[in-house]
N, CA, C and O atoms as a GROMACS GRO file, in nm:
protein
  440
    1UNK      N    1   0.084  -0.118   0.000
    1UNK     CA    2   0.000   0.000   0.000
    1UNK      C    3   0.089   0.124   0.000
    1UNK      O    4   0.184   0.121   0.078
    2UNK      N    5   0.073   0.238  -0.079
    2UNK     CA    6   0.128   0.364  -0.091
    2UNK      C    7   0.114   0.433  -0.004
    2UNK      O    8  -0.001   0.475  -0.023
    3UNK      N    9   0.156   0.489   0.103
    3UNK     CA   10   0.142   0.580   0.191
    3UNK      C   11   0.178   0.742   0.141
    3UNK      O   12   0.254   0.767   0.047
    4UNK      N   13   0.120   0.828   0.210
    4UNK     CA   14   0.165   0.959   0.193
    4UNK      C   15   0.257   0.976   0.299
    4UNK      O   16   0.240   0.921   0.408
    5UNK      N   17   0.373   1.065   0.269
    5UNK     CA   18   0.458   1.032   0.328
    5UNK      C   19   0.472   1.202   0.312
    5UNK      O   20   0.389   1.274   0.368
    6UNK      N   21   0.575   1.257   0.238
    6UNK     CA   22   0.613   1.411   0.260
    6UNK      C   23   0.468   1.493   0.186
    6UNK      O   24   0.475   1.614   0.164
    7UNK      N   25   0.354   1.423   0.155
    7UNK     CA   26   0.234   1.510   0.105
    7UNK      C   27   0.107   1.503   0.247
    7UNK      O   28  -0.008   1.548   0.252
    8UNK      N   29   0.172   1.441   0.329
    8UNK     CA   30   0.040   1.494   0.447
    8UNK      C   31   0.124   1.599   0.503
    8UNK      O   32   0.242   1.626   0.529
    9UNK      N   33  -0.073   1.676   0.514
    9UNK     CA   34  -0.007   1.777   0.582
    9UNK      C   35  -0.111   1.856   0.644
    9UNK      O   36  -0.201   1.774   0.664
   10UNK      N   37  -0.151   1.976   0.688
   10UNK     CA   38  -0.308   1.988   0.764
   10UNK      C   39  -0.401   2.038   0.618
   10UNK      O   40  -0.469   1.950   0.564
   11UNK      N   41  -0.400   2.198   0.550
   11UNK     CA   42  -0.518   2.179   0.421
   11UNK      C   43  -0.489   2.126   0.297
   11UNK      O   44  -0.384   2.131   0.233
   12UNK      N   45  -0.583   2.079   0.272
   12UNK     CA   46  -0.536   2.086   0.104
   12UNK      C   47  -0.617   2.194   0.026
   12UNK      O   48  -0.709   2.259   0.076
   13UNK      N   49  -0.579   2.205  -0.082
   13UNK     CA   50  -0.622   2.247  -0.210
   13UNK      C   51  -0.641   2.247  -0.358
   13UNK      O   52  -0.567   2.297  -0.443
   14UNK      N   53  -0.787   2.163  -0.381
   14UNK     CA   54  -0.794   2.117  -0.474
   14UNK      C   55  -0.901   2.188  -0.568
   14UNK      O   56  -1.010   2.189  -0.511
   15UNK      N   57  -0.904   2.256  -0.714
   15UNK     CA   58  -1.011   2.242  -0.787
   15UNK      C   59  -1.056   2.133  -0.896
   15UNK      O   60  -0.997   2.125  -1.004
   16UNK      N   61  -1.177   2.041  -0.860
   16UNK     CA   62  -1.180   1.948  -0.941
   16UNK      C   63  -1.295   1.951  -1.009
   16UNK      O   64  -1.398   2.006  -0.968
   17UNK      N   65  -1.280   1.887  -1.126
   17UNK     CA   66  -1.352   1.927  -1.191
   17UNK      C   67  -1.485   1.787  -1.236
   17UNK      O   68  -1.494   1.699  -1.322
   18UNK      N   69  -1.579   1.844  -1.103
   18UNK     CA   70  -1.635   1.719  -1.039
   18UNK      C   71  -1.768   1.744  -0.964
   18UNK      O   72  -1.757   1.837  -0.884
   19UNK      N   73  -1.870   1.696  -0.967
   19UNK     CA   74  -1.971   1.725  -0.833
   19UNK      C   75  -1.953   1.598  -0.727
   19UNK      O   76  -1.902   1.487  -0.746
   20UNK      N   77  -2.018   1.657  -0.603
   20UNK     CA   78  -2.011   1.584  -0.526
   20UNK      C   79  -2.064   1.394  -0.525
   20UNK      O   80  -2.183   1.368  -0.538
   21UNK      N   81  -1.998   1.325  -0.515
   21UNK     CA   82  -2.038   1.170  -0.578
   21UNK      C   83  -2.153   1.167  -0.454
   21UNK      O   84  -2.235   1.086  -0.497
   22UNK      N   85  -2.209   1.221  -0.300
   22UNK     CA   86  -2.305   1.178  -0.290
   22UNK      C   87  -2.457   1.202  -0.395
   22UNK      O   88  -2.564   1.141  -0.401
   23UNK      N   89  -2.392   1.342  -0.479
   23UNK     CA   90  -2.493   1.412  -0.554
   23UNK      C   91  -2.513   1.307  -0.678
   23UNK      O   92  -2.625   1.286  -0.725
   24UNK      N   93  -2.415   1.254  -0.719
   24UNK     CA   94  -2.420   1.163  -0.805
   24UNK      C   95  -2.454   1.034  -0.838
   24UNK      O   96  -2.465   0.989  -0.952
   25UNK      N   97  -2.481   0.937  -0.660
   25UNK     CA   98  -2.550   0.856  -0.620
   25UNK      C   99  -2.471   0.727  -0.775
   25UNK      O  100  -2.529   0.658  -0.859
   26UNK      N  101  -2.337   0.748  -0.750
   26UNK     CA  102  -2.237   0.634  -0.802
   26UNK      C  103  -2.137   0.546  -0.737
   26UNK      O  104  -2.174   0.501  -0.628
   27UNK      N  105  -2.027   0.513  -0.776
   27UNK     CA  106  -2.001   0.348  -0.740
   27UNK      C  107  -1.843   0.485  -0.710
   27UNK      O  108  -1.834   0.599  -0.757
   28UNK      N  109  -1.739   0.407  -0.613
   28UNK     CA  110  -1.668   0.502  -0.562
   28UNK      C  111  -1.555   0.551  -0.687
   28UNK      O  112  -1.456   0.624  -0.682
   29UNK      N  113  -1.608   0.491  -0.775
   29UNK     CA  114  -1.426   0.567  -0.874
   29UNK      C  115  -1.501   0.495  -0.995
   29UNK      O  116  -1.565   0.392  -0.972
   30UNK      N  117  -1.491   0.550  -1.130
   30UNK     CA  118  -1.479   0.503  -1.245
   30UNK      C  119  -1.420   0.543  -1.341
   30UNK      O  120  -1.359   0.650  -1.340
   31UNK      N  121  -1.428   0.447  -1.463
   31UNK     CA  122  -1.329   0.473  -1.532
   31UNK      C  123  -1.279   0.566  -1.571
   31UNK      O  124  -1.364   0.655  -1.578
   32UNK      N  125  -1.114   0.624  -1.625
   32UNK     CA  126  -1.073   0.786  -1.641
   32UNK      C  127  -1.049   0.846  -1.547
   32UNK      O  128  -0.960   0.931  -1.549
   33UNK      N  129  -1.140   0.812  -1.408
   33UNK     CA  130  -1.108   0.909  -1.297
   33UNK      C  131  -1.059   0.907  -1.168
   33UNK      O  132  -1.066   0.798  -1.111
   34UNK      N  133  -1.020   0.985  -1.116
   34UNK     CA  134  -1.001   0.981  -0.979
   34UNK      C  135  -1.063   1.044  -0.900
   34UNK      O  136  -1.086   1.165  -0.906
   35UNK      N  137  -1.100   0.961  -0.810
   35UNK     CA  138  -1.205   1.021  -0.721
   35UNK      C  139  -1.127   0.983  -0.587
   35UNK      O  140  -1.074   0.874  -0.566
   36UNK      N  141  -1.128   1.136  -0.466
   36UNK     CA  142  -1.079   1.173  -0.356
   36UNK      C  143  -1.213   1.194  -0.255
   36UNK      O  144  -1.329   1.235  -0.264
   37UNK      N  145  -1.104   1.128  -0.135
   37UNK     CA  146  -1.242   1.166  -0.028
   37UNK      C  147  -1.201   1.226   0.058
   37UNK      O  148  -1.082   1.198   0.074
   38UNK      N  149  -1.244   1.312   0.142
   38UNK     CA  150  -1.234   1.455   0.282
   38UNK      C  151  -1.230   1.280   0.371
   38UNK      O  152  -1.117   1.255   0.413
   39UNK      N  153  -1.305   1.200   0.392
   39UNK     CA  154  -1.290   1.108   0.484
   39UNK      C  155  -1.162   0.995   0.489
   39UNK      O  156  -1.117   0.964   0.379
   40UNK      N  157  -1.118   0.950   0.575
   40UNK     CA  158  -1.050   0.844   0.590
   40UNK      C  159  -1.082   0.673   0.513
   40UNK      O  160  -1.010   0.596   0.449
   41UNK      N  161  -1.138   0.671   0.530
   41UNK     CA  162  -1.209   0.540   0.477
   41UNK      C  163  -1.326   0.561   0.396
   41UNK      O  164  -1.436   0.521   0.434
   42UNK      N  165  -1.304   0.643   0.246
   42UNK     CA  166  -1.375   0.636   0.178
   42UNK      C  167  -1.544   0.691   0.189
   42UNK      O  168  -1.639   0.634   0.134
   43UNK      N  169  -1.552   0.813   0.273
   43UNK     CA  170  -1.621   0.867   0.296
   43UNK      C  171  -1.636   0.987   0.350
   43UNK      O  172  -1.520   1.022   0.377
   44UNK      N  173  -1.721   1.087   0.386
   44UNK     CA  174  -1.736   1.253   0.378
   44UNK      C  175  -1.763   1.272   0.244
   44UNK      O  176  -1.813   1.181   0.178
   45UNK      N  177  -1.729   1.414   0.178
   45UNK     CA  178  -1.722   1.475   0.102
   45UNK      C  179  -1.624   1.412  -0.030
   45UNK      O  180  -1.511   1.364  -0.019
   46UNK      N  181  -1.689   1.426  -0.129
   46UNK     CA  182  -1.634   1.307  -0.242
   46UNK      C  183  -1.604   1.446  -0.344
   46UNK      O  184  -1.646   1.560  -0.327
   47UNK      N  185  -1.513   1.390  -0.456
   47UNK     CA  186  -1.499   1.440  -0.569
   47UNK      C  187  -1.416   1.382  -0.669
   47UNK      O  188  -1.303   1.341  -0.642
   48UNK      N  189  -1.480   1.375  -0.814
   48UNK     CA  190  -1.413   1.284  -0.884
   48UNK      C  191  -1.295   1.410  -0.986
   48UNK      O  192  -1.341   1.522  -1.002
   49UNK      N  193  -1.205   1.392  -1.025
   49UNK     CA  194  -1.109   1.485  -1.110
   49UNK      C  195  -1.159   1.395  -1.210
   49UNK      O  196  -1.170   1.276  -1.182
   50UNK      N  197  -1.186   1.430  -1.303
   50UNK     CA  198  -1.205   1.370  -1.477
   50UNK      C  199  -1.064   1.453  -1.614
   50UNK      O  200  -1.052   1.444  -1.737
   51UNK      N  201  -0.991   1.518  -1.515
   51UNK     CA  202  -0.900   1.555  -1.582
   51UNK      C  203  -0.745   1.607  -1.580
   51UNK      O  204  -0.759   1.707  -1.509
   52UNK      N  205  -0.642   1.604  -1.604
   52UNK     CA  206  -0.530   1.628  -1.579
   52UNK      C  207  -0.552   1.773  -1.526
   52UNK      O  208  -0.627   1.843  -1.595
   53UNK      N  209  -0.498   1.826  -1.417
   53UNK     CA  210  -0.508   1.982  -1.373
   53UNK      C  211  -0.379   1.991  -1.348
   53UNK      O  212  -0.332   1.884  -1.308
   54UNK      N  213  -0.283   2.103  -1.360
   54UNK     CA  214  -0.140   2.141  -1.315
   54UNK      C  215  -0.190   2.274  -1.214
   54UNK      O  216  -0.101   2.335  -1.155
   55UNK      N  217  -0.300   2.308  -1.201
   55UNK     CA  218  -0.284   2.407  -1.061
   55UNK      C  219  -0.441   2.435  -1.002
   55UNK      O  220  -0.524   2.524  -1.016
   56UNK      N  221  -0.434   2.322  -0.936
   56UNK     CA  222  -0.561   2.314  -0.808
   56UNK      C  223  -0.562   2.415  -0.723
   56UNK      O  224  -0.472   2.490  -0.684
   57UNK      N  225  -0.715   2.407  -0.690
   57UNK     CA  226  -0.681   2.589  -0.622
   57UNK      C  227  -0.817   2.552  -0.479
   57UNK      O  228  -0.814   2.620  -0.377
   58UNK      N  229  -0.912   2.450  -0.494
   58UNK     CA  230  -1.030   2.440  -0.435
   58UNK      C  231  -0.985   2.336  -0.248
   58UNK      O  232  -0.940   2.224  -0.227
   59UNK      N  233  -1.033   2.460  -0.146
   59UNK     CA  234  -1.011   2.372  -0.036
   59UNK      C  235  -1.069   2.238   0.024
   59UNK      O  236  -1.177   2.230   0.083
   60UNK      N  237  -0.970   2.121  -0.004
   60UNK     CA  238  -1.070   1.999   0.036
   60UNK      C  239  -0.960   1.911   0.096
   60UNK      O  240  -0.862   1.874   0.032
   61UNK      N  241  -0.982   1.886   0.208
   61UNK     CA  242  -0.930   1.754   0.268
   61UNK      C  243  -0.965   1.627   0.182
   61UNK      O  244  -1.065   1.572   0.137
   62UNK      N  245  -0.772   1.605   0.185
   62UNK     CA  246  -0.807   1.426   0.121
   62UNK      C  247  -0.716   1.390   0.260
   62UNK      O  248  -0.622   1.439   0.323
   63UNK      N  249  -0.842   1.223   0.267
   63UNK     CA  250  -0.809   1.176   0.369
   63UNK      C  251  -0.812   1.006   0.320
   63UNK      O  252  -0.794   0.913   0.399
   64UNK      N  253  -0.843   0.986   0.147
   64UNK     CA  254  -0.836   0.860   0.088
   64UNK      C  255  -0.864   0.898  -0.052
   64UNK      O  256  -0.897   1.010  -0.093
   65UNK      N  257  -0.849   0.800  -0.115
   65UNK     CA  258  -0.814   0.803  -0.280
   65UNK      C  259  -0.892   0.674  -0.356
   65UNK      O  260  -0.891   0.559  -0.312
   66UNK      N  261  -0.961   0.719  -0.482
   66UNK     CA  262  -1.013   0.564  -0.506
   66UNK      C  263  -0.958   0.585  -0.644
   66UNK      O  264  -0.979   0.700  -0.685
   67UNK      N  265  -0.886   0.497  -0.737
   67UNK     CA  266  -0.819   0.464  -0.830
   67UNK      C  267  -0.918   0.351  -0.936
   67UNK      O  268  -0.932   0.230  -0.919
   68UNK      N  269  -0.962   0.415  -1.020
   68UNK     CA  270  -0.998   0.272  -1.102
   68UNK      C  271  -0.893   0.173  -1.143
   68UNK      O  272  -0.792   0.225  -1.191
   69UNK      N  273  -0.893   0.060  -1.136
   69UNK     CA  274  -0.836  -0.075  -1.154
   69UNK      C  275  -0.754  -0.056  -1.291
   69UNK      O  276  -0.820  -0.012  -1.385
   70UNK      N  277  -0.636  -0.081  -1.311
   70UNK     CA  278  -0.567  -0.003  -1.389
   70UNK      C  279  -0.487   0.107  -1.455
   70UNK      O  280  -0.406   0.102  -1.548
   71UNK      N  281  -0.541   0.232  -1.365
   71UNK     CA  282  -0.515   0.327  -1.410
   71UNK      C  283  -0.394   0.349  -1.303
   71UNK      O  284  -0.359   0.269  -1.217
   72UNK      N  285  -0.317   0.529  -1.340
   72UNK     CA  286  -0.241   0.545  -1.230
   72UNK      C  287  -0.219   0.690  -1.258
   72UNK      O  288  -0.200   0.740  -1.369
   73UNK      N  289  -0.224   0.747  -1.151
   73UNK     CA  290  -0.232   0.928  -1.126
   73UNK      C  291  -0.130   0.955  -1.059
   73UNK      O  292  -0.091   0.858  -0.995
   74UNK      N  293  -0.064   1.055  -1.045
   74UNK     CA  294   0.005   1.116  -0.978
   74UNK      C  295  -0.017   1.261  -0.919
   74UNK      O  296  -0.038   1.353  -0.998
   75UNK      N  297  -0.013   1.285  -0.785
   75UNK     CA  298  -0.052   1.398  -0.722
   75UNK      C  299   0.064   1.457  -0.640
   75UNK      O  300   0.146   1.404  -0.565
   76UNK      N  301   0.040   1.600  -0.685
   76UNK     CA  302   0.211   1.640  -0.635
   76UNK      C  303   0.081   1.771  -0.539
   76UNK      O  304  -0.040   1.794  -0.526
   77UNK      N  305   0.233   1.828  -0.490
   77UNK     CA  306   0.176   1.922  -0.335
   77UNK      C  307   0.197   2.060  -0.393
   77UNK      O  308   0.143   2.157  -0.341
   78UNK      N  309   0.298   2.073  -0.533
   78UNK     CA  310   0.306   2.185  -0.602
   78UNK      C  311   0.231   2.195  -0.712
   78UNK      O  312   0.185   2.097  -0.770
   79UNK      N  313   0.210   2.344  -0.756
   79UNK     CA  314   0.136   2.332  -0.914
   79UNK      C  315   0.277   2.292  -1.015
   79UNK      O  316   0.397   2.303  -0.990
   80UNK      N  317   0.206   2.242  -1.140
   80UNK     CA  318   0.244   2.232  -1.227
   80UNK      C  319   0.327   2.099  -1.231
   80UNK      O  320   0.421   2.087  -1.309
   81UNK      N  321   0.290   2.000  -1.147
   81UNK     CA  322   0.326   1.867  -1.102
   81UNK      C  323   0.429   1.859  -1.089
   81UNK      O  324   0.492   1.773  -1.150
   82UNK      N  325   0.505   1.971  -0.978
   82UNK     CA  326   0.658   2.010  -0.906
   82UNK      C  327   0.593   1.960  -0.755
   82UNK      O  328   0.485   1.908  -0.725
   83UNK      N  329   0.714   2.004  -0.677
   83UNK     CA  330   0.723   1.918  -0.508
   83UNK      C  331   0.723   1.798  -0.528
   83UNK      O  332   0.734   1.739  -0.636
   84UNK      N  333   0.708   1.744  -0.389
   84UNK     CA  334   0.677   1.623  -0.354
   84UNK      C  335   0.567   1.568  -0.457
   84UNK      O  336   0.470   1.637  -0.487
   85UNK      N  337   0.589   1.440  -0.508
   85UNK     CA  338   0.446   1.385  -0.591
   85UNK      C  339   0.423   1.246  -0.530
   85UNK      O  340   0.512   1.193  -0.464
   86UNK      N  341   0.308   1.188  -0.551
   86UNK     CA  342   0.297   1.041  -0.500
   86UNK      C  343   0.229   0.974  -0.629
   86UNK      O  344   0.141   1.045  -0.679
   87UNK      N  345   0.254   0.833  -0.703
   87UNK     CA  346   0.223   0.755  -0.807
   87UNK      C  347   0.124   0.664  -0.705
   87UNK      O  348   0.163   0.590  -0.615
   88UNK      N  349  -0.038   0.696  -0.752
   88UNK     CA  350  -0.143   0.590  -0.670
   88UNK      C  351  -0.143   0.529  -0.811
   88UNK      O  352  -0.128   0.584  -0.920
   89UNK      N  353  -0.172   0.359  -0.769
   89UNK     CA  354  -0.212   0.305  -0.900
   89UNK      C  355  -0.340   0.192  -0.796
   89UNK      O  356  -0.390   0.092  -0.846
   90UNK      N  357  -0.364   0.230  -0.677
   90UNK     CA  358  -0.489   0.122  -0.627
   90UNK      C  359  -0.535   0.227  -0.529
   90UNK      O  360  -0.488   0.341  -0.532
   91UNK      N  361  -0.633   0.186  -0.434
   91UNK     CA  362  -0.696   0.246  -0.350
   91UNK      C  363  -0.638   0.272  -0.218
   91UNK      O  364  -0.572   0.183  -0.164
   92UNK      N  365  -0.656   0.381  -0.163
   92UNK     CA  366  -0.550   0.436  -0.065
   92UNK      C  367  -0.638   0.516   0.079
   92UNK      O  368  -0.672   0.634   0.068
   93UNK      N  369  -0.656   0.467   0.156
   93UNK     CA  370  -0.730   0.516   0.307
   93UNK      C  371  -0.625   0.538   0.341
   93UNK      O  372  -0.508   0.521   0.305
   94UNK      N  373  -0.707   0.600   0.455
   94UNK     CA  374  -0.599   0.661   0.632
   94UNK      C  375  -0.467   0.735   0.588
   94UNK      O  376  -0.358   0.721   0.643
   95UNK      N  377  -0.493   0.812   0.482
   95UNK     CA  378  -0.422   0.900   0.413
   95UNK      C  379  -0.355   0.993   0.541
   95UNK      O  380  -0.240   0.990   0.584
   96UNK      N  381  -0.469   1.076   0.584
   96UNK     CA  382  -0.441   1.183   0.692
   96UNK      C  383  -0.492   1.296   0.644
   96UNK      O  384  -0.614   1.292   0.635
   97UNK      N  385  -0.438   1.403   0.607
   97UNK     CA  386  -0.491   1.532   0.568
   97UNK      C  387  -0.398   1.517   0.440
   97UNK      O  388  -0.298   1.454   0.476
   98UNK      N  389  -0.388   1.558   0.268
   98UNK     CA  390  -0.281   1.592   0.249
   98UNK      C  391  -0.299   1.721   0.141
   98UNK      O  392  -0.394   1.723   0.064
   99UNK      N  393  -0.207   1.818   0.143
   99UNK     CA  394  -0.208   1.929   0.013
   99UNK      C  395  -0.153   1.837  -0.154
   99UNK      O  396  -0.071   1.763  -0.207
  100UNK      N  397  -0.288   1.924  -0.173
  100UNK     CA  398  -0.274   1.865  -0.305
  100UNK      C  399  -0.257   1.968  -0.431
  100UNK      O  400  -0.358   2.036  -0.448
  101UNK      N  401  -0.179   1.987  -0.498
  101UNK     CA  402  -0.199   2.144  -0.588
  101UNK      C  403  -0.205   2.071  -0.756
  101UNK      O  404  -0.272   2.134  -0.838
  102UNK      N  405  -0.159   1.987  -0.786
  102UNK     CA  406  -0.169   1.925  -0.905
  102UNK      C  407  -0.176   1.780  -0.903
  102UNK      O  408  -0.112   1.709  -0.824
  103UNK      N  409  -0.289   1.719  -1.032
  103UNK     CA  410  -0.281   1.570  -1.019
  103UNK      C  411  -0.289   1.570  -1.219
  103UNK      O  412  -0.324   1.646  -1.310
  104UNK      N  413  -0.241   1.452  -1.205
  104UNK     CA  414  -0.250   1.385  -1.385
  104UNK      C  415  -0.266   1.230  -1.366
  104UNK      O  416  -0.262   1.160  -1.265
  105UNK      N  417  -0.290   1.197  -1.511
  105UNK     CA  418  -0.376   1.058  -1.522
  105UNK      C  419  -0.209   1.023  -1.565
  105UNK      O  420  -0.147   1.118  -1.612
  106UNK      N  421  -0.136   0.892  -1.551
  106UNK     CA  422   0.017   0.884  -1.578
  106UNK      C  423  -0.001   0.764  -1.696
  106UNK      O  424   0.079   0.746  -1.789
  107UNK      N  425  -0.157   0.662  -1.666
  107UNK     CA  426  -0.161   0.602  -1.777
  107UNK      C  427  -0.313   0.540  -1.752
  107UNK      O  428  -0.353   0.521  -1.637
  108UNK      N  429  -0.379   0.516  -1.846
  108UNK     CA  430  -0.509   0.443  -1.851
  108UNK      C  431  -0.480   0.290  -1.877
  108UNK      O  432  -0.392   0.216  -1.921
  109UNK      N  433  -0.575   0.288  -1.837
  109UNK     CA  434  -0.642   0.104  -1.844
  109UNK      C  435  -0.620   0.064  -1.993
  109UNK      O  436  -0.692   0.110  -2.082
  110UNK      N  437  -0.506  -0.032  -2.018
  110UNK     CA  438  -0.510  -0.073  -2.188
  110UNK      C  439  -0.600  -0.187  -2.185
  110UNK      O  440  -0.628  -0.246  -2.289
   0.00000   0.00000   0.00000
């Protein structure tokens, strides 16, 4: 399991480009996307990114990560996918708090 390691930290800041998945009444991550949760174990406040961003700007605690099966993102703590970055390629709880300023898709599901 991937831990966050130099990306926890107390806020984050993310703009994603996403509504809330309770609003969406879906399954926790699908394909293309990544979907982050304010909760520890895959719950609170949800949001899916459907797209490569180099400078997140929206305040949201991630406190877990859901990865569709295959895919693999990378989320760095700087814009423009500088700082610290972390490579998720599965599902990731008990994160903690972490800043997030840029994420990208690194490869899709062949």
């Amino acid at each position: 399991m991937i831990r966050f390691a130099s990306l926890a930290a107390a806020a984050a800041g993310l703009t994603l480009v996403a509504t809330p998945l309770a609003a969406q009444g879906e399954a926790k991550t699908i394909e293309g996307t990544l979907t982050v949760f304010e909760g520890q174990k895959f719950d609170k406040r949800s949001y899916r990114v459907t797209k490569d961003d180099p400078d997140l700007s929206h305040d949201f605690l991630i406190g877990s990560i859901a990865v569709f099966p295959g895919e693999v993102w990378e989320l760095c703590d700087k814009p423009k996918y500088k700082g610290n970055c972390l490579t998720v390629s599965a599902d990731e709880a008990g994160i903690g708090k972490a800043v997030i300023k840029s994420v990208r898709a690194i490869k899709a599901k062949q």
